[in-house]
C-alpha positions in Angstrom: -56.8 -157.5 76.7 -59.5 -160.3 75.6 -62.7 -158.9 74.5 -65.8 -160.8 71.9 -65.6 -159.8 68.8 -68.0 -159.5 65.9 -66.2 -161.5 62.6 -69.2 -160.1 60.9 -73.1 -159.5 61.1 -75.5 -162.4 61.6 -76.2 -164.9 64.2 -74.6 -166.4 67.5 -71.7 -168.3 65.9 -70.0 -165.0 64.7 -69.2 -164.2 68.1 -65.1 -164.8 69.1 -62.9 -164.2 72.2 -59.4 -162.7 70.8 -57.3 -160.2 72.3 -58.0 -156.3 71.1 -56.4 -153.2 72.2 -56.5 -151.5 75.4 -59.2 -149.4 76.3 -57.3 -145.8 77.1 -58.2 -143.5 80.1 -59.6 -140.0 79.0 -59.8 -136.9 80.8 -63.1 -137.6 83.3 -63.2 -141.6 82.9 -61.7 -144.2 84.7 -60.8 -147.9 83.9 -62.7 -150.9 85.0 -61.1 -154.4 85.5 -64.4 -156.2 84.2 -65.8 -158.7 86.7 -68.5 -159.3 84.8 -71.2 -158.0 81.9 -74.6 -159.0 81.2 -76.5 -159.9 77.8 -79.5 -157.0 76.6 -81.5 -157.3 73.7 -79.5 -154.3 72.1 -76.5 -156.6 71.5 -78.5 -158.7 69.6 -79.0 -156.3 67.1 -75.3 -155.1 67.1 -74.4 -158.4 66.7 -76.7 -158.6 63.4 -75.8 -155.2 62.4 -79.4 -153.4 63.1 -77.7 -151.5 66.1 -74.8 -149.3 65.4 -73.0 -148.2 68.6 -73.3 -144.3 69.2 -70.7 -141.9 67.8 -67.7 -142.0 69.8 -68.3 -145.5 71.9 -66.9 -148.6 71.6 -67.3 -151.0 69.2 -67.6 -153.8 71.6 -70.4 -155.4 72.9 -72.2 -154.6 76.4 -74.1 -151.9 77.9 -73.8 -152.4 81.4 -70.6 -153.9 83.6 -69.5 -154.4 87.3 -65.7 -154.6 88.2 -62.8 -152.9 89.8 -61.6 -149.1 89.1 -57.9 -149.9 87.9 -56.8 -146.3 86.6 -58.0 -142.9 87.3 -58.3 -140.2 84.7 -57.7 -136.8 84.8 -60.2 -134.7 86.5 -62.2 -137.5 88.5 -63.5 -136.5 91.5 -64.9 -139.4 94.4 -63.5 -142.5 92.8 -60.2 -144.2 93.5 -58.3 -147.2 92.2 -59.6 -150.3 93.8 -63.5 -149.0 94.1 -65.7 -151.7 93.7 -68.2 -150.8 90.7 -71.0 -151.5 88.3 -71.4 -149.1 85.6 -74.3 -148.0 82.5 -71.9 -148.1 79.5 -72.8 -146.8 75.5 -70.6 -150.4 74.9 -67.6 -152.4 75.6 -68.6 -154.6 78.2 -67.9 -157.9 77.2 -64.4 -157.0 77.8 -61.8 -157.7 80.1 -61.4 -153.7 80.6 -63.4 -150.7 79.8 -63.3 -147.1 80.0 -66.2 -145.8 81.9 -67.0 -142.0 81.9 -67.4 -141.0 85.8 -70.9 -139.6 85.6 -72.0 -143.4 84.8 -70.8 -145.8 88.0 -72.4 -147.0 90.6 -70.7 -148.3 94.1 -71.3 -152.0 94.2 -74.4 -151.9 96.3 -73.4 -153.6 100.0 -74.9 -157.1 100.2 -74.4 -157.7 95.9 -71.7 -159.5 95.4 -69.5 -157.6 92.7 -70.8 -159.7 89.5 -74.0 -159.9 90.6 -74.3 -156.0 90.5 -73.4 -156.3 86.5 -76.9 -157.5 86.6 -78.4 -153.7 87.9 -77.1 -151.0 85.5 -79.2 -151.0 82.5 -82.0 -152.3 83.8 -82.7 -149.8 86.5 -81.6 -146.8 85.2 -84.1 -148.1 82.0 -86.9 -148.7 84.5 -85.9 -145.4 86.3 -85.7 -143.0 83.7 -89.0 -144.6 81.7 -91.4 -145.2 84.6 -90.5 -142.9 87.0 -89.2 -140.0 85.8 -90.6 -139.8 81.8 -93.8 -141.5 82.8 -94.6 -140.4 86.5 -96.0 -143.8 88.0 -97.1 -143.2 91.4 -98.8 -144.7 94.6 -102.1 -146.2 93.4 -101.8 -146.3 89.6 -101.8 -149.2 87.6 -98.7 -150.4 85.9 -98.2 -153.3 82.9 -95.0 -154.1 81.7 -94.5 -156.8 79.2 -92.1 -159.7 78.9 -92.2 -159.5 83.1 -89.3 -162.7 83.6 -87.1 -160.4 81.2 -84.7 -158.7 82.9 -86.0 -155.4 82.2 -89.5 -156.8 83.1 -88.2 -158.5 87.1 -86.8 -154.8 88.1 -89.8 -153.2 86.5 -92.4 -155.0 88.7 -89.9 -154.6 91.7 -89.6 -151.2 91.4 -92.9 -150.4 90.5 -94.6 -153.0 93.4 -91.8 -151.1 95.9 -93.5 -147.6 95.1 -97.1 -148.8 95.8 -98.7 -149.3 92.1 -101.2 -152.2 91.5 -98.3 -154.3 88.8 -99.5 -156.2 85.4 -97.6 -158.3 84.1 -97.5 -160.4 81.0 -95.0 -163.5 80.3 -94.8 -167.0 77.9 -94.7 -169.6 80.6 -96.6 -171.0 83.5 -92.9 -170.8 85.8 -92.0 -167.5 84.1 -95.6 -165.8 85.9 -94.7 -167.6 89.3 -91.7 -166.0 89.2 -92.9 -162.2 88.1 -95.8 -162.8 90.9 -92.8 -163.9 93.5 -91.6 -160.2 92.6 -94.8 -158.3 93.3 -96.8 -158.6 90.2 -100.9 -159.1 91.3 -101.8 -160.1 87.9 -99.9 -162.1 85.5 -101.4 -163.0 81.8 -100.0 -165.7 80.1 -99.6 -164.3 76.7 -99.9 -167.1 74.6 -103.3 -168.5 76.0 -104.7 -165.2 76.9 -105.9 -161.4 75.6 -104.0 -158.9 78.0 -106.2 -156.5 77.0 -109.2 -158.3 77.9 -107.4 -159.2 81.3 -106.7 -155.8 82.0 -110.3 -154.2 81.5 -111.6 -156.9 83.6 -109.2 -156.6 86.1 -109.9 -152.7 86.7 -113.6 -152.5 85.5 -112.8 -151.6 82.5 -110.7 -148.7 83.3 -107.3 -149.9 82.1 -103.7 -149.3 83.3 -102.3 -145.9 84.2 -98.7 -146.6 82.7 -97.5 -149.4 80.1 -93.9 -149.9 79.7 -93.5 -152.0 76.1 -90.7 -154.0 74.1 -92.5 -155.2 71.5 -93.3 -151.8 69.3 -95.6 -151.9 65.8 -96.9 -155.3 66.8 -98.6 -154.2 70.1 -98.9 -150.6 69.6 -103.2 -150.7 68.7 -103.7 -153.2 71.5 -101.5 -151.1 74.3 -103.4 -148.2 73.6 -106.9 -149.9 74.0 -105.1 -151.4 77.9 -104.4 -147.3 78.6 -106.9 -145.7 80.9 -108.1 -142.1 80.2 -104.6 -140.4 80.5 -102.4 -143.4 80.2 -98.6 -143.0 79.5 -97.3 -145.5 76.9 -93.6 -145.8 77.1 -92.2 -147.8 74.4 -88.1 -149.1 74.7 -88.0 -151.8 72.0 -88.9 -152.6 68.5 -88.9 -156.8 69.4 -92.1 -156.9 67.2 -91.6 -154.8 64.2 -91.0 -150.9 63.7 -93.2 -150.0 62.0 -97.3 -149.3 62.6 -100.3 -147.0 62.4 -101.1 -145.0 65.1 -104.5 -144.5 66.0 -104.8 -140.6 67.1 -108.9 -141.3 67.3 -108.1 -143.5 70.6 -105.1 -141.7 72.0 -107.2 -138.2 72.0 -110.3 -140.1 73.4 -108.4 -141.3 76.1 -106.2 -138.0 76.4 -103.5 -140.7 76.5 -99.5 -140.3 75.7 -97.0 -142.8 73.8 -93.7 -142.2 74.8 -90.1 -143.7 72.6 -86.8 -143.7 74.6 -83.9 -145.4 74.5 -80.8 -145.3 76.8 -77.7 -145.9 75.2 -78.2 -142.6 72.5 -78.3 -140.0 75.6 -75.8 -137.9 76.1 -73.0 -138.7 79.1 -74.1 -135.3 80.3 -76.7 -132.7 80.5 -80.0 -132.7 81.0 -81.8 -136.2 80.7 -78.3 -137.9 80.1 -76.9 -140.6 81.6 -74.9 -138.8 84.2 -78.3 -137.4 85.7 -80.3 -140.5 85.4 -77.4 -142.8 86.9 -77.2 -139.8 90.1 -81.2 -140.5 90.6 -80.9 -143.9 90.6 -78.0 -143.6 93.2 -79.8 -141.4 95.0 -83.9 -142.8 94.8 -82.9 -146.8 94.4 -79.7 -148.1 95.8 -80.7 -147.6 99.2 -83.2 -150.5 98.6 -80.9 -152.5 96.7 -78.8 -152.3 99.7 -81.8 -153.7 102.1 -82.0 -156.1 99.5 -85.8 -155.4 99.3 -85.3 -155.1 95.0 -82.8 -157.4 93.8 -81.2 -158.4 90.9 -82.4 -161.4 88.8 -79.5 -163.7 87.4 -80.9 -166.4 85.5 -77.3 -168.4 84.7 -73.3 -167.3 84.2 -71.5 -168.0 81.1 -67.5 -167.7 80.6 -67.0 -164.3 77.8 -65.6 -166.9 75.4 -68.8 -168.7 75.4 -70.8 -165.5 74.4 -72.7 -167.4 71.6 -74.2 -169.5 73.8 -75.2 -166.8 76.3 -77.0 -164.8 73.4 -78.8 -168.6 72.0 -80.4 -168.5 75.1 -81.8 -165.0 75.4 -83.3 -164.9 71.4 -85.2 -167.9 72.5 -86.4 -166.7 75.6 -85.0 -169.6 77.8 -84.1 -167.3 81.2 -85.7 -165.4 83.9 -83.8 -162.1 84.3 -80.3 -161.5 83.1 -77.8 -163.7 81.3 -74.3 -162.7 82.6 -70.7 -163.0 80.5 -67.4 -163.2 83.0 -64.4 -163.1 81.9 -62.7 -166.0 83.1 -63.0 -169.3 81.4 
C-alpha cells in the first residue's frame, strides 16, 4: 500500500507518499480501506520528532480515519467486511490501509458521508472524555475552550452548547468568532485585541467559568486559573505554548479549583478509561445527535495524501476552521 512517510524529523517538506508494507490483521482488529484521515496537532510533533507513537502502534501518521472494513480478525464480534467506518487510532492513518483494534470504531453516522466522518473520531472522543466525563460539565455551567475554529474547539462548543452550558470561546480572527458563535458559542474574545480573562469576569460578574478546556499549556496556565470560578475544572490537552510553568497552589486552593492533563492517544485500547470505553460512550451519549445532524463535523478543505505537506502548512499557521482532511486518491 501507499502511506506518508517521515524521511526524517523537521518541517512540512519531509513528508513523502511511497508505498510501505501492509498493515496485518491481529487477533481482535480488523482492516480498514482508508477513505480518508484528518490532520491533529499531534502529527505535527511526530513529524518533528517531539511525539513518539506509543509502544506497539504504528509508525505512520494519523490518529483518527473513516473507511471500509476489508478483513476481519480473529475474535471480532459485530463488525463485517464492507461496514462503513470511522475509527480513534494510536496512528497509521494517513494510509491507504490500517489495522484498527475493534473496541475503537464507529459506524459511519447516517447522514455523514463516509470521509466526512474522518472528521469525528478524535475530536469527540477528546471533547467526550475531557469535558464530560474527566471534567463533569453540566446544564448551567460555564464552559471556555480555546482556539474555538480549531477542530477540537467547533465540537467542543457544539457539544458543550448541545448539553445546556453558557460556551466561551476564544479565537485569532474576526471570521474565525462568526463561525464558533454560528456553533453555539455566546461569547467569543478575539485573542489578539482582547484579555479573556478580563472578558470572562465581566461576562459572569466576576465569577468566572466552571470548566476550561486548554491547548496552549505553560503559557496560559496563571491566566486560566484566574478565568476558573470557585471549583473550576482546568483540563489541559496540549502543550501549543510551552511545557513548562509555575503553578500557583495559593489560587487553585482559594478557588478550591482542579487542573486536569490528559491525553488520548497514550490510553490503553482497553480497561478502564481506555479507548475502547470512551469510543462505547461516545457511541452511546453522541452519535445519536450526529445522526440528527444537530453537532456536525467541521471540514475546513480536502487535500490528496500525497499532498500531506501542504495540508500540515496550513494547520501550523492556523489558516482553517475545523479539520484539514488527507484522502487517499490523488
Amino acid at each position: 500500500m501507499r502511506a506518508v512517510t517521515i524521511s526524517e524529523p523537521g518541517g512540512p517538506e519531509v513528508l513523502g507518499w511511497a508505498e510501505v508494507p501492509d498493515p496485518v490483521c491481529g487477533p481482535g482488529e480488523v482492516i480498514v480501506d482508508v477513505a480518508a484521515t484528518a490532520v491533529n496537532r499531534a502529527d505535527l510533533l511526530q513529524r518533528q520528532g517531539f511525539y513518539p507513537p506509543p509502544k506497539g502502534a504504528s509508525e505512520i501518521l494519523g490518529l483518527e480515519c473513516s473507511g471500509v472494513i476489508s478483513e476481519v480478525g480473529e475474535g471480532v464480534e459485530g463488525w463485517s467486511v464492507g461496514d462503513e467506518v470511522c475509527a480513534l487510532l494510536s496512528g497509521g492513518g494517513y494510509a491507504e490501509r490500517v489495522a484498527v483494534p475493534a473496541g475503537q470504531l464507529l459506524p459511519r453516522p447516517a447522514g455523514v458521508e463516509l470521509a466526512t466522518a474522518a472528521a469525528l473520531p478524535e475530536v469527540v472522543c477528546t471533547v467526550w472524555s475531557n469535558v464530560f466525563l474527566l471534567a463533569a460539565l453540566r446544564r448551567g455551567d460555564s464552559f471556555l475552550v480555546h482556539g474555538g475554529s480549531s477542530g477540537i474547539g467547533t465540537m467542543a462548543i457544539q457539544l458543550a452548547a448541545r448539553a445546556g452550558a453558557r460556551v466561551f470561546t476564544t479565537a485569532g480572527t474576526a471570521a474565525k468568532l462568526d463561525v464558533c458563535r454560528e456553533l453555539g458559542a455566546e461569547v467569543a474574545i478575539n485573542y489578539r485585541e482582547e484579555d479573556f480573562v478580563e472578558r470572562v469576569r465581566e461576562a459572569t460578574g466576576g465569577r468566572g467559568v466552571d470548566v476550561l478546556l486548554d491547548n496552549m499549556g505553560a503559557k496560559y496556565l496563571d491566566r486560566n486559573i484566574d478565568a476558573l470560578a470557585t471549583g473550576g475544572r482546568l483540563v489541559v490537552i496540549g502543550m501549543q505554548g510551552g511545557s513548562k510553568a509555575e503553578l500557583n497552589l495559593g489560587k487553585l486552593l482559594a478557588k478550591r479549583a482542579a487542573v486536569h492533563a490528559t491525553t488520548l492517544r497514550s490510553r490503553p485500547a482497553t480497561g478502564p478509561g481506555g479507548k475502547a470505553e470512551i469510543v462505547a460512550a461516545v457511541r452511546h451519549d453522541v452519535w445519536p445527535d450526529v445522526e440528527r445532524g444537530s453537532v456536525r463535523p467541521i471540514v475546513d478543505r480536502r487535500l490528496p495524501m500525497s499532498r500531506a505537506a501542504e495540508a500540515h502548512r496550513v494547520v501550523e499557521a492556523s489558516e482553517h476552521v475545523g479539520k484539514v482532511l488527507l484522502l487517499p486518491a490523488d
